[in-house]
TORSETOR-914109 format. One record per residue (C-alpha): residue number from 1; y, x, z; residue in one letter. Coordinates in Angstrom, 1 decimal. Each point is the difference from the previous one (the first is absolute). Layout:
TORSETOR-914109
@n->NUM	y->Y	x->X	z->Z	res->A $
...
END
This chain:
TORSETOR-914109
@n->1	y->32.5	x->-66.1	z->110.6	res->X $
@n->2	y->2.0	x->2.0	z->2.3	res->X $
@n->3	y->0.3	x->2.9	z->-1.9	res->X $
@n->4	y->1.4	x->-2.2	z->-3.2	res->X $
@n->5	y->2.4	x->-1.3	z->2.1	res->X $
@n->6	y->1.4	x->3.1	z->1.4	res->X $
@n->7	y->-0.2	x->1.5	z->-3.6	res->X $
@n->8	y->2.5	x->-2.9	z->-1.3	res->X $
@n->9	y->1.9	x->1.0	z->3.1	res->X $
@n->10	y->1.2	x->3.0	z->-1.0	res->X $
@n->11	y->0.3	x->-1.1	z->-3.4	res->X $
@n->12	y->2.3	x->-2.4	z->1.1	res->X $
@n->13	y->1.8	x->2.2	z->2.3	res->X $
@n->14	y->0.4	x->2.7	z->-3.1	res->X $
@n->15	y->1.5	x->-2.4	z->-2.3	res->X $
@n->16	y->2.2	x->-1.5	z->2.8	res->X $
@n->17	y->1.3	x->3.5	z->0.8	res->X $
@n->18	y->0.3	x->0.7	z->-4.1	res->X $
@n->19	y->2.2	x->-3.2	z->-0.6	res->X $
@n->20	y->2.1	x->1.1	z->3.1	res->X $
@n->21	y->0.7	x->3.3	z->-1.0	res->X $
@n->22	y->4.3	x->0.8	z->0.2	res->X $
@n->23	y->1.5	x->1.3	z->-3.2	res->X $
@n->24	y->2.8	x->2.7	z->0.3	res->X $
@n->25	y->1.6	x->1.3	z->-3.4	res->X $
@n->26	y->0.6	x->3.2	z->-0.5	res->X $
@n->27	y->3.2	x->1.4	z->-2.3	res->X $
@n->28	y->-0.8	x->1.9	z->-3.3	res->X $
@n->29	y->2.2	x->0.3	z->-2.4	res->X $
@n->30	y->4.3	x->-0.6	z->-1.0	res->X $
@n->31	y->0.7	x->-0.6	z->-3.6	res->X $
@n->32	y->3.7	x->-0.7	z->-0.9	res->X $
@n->33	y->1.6	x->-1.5	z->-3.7	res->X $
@n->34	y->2.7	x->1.5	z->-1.1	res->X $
@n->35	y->3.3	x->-1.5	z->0.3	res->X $
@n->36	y->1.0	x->0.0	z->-3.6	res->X $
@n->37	y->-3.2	x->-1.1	z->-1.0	res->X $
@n->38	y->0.1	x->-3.4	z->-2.6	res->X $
@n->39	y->-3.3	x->-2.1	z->-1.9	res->X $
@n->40	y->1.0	x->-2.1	z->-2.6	res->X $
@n->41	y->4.0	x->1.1	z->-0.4	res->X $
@n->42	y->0.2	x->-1.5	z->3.7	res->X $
@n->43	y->-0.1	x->2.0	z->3.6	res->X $
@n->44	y->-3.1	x->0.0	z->2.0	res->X $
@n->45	y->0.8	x->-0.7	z->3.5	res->X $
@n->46	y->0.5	x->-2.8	z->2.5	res->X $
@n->47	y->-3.7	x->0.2	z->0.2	res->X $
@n->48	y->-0.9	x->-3.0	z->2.9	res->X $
@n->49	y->-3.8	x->-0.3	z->-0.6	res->X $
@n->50	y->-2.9	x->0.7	z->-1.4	res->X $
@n->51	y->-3.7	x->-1.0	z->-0.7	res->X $
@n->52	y->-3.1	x->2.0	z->-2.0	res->X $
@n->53	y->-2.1	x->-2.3	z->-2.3	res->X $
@n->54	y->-1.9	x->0.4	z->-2.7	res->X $
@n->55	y->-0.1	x->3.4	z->-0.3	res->X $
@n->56	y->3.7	x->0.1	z->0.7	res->X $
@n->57	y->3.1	x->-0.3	z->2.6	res->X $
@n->58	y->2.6	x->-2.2	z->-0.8	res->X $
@n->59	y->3.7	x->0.5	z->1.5	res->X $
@n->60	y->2.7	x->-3.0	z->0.5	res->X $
@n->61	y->3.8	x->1.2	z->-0.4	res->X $
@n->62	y->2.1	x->-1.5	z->2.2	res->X $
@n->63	y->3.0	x->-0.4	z->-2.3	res->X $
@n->64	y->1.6	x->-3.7	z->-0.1	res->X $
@n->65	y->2.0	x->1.1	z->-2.8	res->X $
@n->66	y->-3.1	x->1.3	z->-1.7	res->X $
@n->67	y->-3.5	x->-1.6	z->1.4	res->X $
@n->68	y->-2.7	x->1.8	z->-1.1	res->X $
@n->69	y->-3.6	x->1.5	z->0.2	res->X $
@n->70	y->-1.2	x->2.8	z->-1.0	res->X $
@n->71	y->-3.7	x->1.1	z->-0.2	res->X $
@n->72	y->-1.7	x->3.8	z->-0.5	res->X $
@n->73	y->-1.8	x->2.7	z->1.6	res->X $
@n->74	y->0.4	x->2.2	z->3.1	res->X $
@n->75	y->-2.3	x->3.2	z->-0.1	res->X $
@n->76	y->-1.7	x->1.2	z->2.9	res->X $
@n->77	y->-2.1	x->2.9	z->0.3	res->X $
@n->78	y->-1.1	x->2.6	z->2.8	res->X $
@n->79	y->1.6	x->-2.7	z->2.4	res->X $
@n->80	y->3.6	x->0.7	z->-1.6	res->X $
@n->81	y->2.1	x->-2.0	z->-2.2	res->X $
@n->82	y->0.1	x->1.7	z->-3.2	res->X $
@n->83	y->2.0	x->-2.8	z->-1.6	res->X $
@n->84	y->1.4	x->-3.5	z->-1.0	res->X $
@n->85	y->-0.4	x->-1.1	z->-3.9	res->X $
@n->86	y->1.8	x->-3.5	z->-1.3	res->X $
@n->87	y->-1.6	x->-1.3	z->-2.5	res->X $
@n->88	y->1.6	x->-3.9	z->0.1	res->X $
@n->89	y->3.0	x->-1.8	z->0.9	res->X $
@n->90	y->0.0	x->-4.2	z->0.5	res->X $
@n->91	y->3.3	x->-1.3	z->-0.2	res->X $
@n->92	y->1.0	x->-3.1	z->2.2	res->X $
@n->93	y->3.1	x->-1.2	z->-2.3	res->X $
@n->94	y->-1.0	x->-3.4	z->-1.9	res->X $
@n->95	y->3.1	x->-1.7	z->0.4	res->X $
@n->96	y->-1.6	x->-3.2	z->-1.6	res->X $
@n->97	y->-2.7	x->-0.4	z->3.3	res->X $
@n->98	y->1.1	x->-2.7	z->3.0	res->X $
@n->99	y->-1.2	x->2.0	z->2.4	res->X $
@n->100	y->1.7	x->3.3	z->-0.9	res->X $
@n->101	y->3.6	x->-1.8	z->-0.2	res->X $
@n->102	y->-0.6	x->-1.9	z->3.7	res->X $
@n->103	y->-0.9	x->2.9	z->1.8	res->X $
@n->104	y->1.4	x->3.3	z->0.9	res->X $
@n->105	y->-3.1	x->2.7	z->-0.5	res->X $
@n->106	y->0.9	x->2.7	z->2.7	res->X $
@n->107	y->-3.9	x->0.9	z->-0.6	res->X $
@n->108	y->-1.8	x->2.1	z->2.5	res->X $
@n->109	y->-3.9	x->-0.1	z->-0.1	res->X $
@n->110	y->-2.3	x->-0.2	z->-2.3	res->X $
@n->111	y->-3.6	x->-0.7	z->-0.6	res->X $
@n->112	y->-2.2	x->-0.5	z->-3.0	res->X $
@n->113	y->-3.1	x->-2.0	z->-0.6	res->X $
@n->114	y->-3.0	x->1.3	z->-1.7	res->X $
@n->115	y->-1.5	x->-2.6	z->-1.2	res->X $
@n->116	y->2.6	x->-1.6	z->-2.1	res->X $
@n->117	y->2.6	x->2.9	z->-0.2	res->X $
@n->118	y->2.6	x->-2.3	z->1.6	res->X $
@n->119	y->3.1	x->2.2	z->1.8	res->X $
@n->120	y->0.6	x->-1.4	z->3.1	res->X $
@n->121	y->4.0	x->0.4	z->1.7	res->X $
@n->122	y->1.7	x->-0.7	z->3.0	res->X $
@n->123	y->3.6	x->-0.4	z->-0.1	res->X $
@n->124	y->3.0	x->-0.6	z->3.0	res->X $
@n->125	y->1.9	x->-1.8	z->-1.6	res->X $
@n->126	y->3.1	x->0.0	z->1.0	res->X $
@n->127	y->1.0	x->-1.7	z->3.7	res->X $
@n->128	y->3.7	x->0.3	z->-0.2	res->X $
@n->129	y->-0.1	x->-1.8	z->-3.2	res->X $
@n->130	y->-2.3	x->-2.8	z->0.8	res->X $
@n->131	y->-2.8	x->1.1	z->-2.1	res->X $
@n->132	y->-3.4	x->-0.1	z->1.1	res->X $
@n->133	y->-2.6	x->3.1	z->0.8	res->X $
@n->134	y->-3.2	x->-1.0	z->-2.9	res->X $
@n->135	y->-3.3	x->1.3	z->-0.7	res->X $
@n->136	y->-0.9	x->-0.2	z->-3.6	res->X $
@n->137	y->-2.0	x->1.7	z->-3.0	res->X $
@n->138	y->1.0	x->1.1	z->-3.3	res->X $
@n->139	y->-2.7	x->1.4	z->-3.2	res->X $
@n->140	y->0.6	x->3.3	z->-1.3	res->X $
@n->141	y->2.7	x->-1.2	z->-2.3	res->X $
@n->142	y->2.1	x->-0.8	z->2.8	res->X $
@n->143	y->0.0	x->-3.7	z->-0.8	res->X $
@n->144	y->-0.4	x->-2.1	z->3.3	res->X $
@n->145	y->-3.1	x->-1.7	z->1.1	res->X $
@n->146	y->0.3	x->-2.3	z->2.8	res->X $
@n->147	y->1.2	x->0.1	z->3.4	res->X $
@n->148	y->-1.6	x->0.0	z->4.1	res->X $
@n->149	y->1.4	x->-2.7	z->1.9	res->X $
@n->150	y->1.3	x->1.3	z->3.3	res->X $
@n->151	y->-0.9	x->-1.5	z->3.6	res->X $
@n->152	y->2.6	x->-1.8	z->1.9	res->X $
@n->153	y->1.1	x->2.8	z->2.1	res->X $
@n->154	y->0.9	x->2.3	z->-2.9	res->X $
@n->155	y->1.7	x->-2.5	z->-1.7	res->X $
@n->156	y->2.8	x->-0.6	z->2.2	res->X $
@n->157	y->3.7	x->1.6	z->-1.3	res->X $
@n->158	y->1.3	x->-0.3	z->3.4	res->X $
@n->159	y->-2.5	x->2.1	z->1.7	res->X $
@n->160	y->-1.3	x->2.8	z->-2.1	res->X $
@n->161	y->2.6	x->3.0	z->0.1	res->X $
@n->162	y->1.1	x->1.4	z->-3.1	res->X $
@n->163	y->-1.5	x->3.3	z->-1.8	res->X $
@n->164	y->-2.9	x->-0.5	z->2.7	res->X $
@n->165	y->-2.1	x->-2.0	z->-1.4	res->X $
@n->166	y->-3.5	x->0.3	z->-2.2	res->X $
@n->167	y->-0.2	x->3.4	z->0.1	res->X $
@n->168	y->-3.3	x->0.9	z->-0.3	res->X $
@n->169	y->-3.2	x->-1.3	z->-1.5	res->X $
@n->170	y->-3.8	x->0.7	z->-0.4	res->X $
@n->171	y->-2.9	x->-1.5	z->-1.6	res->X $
@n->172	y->-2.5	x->-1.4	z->2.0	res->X $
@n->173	y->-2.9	x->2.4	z->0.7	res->X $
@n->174	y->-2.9	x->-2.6	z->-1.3	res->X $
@n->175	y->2.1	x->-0.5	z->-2.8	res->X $
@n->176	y->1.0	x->-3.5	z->0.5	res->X $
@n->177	y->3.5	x->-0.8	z->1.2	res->X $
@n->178	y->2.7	x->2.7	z->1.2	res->X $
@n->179	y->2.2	x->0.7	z->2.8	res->X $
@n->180	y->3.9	x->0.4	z->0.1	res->X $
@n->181	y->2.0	x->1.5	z->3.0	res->X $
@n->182	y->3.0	x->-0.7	z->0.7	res->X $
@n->183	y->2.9	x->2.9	z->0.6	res->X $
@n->184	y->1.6	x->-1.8	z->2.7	res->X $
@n->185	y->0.2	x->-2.5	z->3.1	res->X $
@n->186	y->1.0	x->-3.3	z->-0.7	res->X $
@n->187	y->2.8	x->-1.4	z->1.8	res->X $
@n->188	y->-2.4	x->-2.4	z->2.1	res->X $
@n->189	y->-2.3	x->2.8	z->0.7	res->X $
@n->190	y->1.3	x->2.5	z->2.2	res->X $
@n->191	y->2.3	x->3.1	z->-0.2	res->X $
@n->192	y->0.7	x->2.7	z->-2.4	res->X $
@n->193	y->-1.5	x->3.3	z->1.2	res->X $
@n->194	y->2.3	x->1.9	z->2.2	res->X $
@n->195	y->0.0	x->2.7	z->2.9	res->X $
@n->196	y->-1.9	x->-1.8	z->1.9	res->X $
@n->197	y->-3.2	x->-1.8	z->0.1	res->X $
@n->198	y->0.4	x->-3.5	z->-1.0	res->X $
@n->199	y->-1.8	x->-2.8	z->-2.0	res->X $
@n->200	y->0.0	x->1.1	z->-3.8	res->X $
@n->201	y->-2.4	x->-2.2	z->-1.9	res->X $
@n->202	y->-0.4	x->-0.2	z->-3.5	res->X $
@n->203	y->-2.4	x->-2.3	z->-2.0	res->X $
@n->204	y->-2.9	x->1.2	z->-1.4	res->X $
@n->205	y->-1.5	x->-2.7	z->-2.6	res->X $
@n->206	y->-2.9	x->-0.4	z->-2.3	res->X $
@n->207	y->0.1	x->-1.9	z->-3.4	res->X $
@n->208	y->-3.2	x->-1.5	z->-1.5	res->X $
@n->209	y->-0.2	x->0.9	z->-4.3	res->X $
@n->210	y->-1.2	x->-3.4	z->-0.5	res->X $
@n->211	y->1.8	x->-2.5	z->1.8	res->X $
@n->212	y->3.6	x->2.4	z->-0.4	res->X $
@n->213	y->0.5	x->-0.9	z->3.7	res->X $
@n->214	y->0.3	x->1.7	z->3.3	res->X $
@n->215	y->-2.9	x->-0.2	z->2.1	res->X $
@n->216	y->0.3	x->1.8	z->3.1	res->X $
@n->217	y->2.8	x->1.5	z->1.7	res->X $
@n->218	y->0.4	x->2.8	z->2.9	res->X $
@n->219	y->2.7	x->2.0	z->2.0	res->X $
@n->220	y->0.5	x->3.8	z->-0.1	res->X $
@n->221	y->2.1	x->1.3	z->2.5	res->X $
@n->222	y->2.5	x->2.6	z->-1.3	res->X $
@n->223	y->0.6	x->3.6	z->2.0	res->X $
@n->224	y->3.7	x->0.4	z->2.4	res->X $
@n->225	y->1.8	x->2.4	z->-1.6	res->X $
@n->226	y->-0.3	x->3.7	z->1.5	res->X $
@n->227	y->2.7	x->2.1	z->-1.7	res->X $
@n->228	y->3.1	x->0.2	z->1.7	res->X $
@n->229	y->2.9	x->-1.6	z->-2.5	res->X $
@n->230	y->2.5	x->1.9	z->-1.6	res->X $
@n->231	y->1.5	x->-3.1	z->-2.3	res->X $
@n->232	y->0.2	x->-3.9	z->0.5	res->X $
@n->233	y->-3.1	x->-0.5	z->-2.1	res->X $
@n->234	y->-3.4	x->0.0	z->1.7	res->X $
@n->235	y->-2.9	x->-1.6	z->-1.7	res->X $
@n->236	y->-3.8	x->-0.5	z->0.6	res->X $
@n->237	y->-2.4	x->-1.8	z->-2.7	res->X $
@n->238	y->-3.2	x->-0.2	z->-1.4	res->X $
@n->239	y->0.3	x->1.2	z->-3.6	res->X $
@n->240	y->-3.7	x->-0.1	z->-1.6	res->X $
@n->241	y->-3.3	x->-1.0	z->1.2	res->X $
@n->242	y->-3.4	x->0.8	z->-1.5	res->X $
@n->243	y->-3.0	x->-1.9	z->1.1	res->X $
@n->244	y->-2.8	x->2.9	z->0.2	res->X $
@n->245	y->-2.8	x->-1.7	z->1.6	res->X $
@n->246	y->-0.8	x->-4.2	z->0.3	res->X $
@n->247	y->2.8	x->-0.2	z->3.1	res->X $
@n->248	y->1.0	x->3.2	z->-0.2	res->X $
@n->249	y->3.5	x->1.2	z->-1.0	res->X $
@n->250	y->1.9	x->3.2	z->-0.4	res->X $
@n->251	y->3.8	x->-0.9	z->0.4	res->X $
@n->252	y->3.2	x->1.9	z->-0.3	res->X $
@n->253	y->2.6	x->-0.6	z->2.2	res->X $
@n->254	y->3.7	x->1.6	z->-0.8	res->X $
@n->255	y->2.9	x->0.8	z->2.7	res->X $
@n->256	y->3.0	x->0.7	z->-2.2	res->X $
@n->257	y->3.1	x->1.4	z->1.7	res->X $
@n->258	y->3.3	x->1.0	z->-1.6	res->X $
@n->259	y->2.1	x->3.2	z->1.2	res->X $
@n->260	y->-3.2	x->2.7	z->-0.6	res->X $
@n->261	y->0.5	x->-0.2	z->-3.3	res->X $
@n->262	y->-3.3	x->0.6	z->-2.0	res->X $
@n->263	y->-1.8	x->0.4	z->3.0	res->X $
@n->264	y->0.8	x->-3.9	z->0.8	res->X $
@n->265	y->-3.6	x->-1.2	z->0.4	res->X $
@n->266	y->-3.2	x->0.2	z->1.8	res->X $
@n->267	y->-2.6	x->-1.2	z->-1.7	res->X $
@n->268	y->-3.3	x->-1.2	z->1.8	res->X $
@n->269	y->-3.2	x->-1.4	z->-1.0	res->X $
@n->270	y->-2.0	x->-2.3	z->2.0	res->X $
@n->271	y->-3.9	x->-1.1	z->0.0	res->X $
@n->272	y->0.0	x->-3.2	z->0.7	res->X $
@n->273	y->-2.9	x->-2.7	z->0.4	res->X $
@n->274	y->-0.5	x->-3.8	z->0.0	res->X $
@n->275	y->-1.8	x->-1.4	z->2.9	res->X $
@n->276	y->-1.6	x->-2.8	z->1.6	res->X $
@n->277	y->3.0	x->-0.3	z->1.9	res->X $
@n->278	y->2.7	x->-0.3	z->-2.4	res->X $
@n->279	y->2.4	x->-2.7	z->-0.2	res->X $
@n->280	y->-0.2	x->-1.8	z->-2.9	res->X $
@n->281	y->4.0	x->-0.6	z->-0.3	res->X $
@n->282	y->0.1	x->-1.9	z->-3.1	res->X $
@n->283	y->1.0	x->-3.3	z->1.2	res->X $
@n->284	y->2.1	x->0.9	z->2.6	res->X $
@n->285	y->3.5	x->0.0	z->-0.9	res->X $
@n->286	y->1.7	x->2.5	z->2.6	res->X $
@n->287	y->-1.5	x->3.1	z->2.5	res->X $
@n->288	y->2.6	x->0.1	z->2.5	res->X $
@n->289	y->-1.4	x->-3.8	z->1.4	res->X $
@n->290	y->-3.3	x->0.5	z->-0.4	res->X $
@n->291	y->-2.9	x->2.1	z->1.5	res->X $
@n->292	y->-1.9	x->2.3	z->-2.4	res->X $
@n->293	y->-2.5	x->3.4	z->-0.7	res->X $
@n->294	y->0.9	x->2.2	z->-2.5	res->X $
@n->295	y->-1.7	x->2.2	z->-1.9	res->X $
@n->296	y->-1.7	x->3.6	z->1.7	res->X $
@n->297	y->1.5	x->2.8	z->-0.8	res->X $
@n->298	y->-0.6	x->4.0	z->0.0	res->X $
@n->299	y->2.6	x->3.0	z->-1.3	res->X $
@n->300	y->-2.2	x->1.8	z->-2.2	res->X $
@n->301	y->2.7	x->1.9	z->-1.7	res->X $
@n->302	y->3.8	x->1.3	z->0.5	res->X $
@n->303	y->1.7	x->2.0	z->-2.6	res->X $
@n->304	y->1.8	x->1.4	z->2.9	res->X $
@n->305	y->-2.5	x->2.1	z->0.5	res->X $
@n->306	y->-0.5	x->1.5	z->-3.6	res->X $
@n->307	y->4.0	x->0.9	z->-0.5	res->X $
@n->308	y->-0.8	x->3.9	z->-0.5	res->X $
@n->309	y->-2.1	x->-1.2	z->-3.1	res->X $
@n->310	y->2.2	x->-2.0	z->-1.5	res->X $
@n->311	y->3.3	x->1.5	z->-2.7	res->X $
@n->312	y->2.1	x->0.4	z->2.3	res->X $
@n->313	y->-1.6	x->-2.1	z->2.7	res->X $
@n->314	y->1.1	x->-3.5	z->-1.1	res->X $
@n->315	y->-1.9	x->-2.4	z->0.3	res->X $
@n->316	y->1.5	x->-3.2	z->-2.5	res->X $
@n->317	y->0.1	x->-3.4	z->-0.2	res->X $
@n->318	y->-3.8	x->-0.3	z->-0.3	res->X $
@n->319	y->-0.6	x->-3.6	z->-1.6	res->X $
@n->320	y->-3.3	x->-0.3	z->-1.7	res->X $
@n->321	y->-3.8	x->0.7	z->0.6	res->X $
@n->322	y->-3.1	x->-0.2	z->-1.5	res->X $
@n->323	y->-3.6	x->2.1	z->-0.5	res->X $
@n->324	y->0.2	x->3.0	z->-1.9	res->X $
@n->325	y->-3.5	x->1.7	z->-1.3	res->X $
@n->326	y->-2.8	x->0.7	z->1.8	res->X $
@n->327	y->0.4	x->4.2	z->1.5	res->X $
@n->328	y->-2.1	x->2.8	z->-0.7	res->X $
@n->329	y->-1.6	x->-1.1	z->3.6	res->X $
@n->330	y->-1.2	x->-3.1	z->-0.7	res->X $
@n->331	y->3.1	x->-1.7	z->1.8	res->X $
@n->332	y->2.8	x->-2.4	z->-1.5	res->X $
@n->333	y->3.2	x->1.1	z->-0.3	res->X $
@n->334	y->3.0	x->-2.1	z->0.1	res->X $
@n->335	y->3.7	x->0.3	z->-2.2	res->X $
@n->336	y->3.1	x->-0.8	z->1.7	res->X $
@n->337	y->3.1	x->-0.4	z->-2.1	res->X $
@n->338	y->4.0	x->-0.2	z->1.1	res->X $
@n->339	y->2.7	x->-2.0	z->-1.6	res->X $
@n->340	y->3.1	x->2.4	z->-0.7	res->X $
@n->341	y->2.4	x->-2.9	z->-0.3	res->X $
@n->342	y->1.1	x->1.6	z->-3.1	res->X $
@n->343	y->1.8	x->2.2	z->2.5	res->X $
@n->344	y->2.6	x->-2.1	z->0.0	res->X $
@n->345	y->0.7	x->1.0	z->3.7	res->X $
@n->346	y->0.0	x->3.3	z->0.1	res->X $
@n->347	y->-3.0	x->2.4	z->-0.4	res->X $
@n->348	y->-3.7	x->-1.5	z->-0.2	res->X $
@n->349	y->-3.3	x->0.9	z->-1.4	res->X $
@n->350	y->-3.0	x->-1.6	z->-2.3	res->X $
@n->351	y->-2.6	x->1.4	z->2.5	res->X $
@n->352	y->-3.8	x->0.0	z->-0.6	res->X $
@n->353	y->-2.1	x->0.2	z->2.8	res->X $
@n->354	y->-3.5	x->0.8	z->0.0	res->X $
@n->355	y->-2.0	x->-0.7	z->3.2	res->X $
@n->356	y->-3.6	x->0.2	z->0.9	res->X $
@n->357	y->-1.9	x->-2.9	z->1.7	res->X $
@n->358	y->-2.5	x->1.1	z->2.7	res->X $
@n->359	y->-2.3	x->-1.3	z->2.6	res->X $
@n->360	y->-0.2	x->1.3	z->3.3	res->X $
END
């Protein structure tokens, strides 16, 4: 009996040390578009998320002129990106739908469902002009679906901050809800990242497919900024999220800072987990007065570090993630994608990014 037990011991002590195991990602490949480069007599850029499902990855365009989607290929082979293939193009433009007139679509994520093919968006709205951040689907015709209702405390015009708002998105890793980040701190939250070390939460918060509502709801503290400035704008946010494992997260945070021209941000990437200690924040309307955990989290990656790899070691405005094919070794791979801004200010790249998931 006492040999059984000790056997199921160190069973139990393997698997506990298995499921413990730290990732670190590892950086493969750089693929960039081509400035000039059009699908469908319009430009391909402004490229703000993307998402791989069945059998292939999906792009939203963040255009507000112009909201689109576009769907196709990206080829990977001997751990290089060897390149990216449009096949489709969803227009957002039926001037007939309620929901397209009441809202402003300043779309930035994007994730798809497998099941019934439905294209799910996130959009910021537009703050300044008093219309409200949304969550919502569309088919592959572009013609809207239905709509998420938001929680309380992403619902409120006078505390969300404008063009930081649903900024990222994921679906959930059991395949029954999602999550959306948000960019930025709300007003009753704390403070906008700076030089120094201060309270930077933003919300974290899960959506259930079936009842269309938010579930649960948690903090993520933001990084200080660490470059010194050169220009009077200095910005930290959470651009995409990817949930990898149940509770497990990989999340892209991005400083941007004007006066180093194309060399303006540092982009990081953060594992980060869910725990029994977590604050579930869903029902409490403001941060600052109220006593919370957030969520753990470990630097796994910072393209500071892989500048000499990069065209002309820049790093861009990296806004998208998802899983890429499985590698010649067995591991998963994961594509990163930056939105240009059509370069309407100044010079920016479509960047591809190929990285390598591994466990130490």
């Amino acid at each position: 009996m006492k040999k059984v037990f000790f056997v199921a011991l160190i069973i139990s002590s393997f698997l506990s040390c298995k499921t413990t195991k730290q990732v670190q990602l590892n950086f493969l490949d750089e693929y960039v578009l081509s400035d000039s480069l059009t699908f469908n007599n319009s430009v391909v850029g402004g490229l703000s998320g993307i998402d791989f499902a069945n059998n292939q990855y999906y792009f939203v365009v963040d255009d507000a002129k112009n909201p689109r989607v576009l769907s196709g290929e990206i080829n990977v082979s001997d751990n290089q990106i060897k390149g990216i293939n449009f096949k489709n193009r969803i227009l957002l433009n039926d001037s007939t739908n309620q929901f397209y007139k009441e809202n402003v679509l300043d779309l930035e994520s994007i994730f798809v469902d497998e099941k019934t093919g439905a294209i799910n968006l996130t959009s910021e709205g537009s703050i300044n002009y008093k219309k409200m951040p949304s969550v919502f689907n569309i088919d592959e015709n572009g013609m809207f679906l239905e709509s998420f209702q938001l929680p309380e405390n992403l619902s409120n015009l006078k505390t969300i901050k404008h063009n930081a708002v649903l900024e990222g998105s994921s679906k959930s890793f059991d395949n029954k809800g999602f999550w959306v980040a948000m960019e930025g701190v709300l007003t009753v939250d704390g403070e906008e990242p700076t030089f120094t070390k201060k309270s930077s939460p933003i919300r974290i918060t899960h959506f259930d497919n079936k009842s269309k509502k938010a579930t649960k709801q948690f903090a993520y503290q933001l990084e200080h900024i660490t470059k010194p400035a050169k220009g009077n704008i200095n910005l930290n946010g959470v651009t995409a999220i990817l949930e990898y494992q149940k509770n497990h997260f990989f999340i892209i945070e991005r400083t941007y800072q004007n006066g180093y021209g194309a060399y303006g941000n540092i982009i990081r990437v953060f594992e980060v987990s869910v725990d029994e200690e977590a604050t579930n924040i869903l029902n409490i309307d403001s941060l600052k007065s109220t006593k919370f955990k957030p969520l753990k989290k470990r630097l796994v990656f910072n393209f500071e570090d892989v500048k000499d790899k990069l065209i002309e070691g820049i790093i861009d405005n990296i806004e998208g993630i998802t899983f890429g094919p499985k590698l010649p070794n067995g591991n998963q791979s994961l594509i990163l994608i930056s939105d240009d801004n059509f370069q309407l200010y100044g010079k920016q790249l479509s960047q591809f990014i190929l990285l390598e998931i591994q466990n130490k």
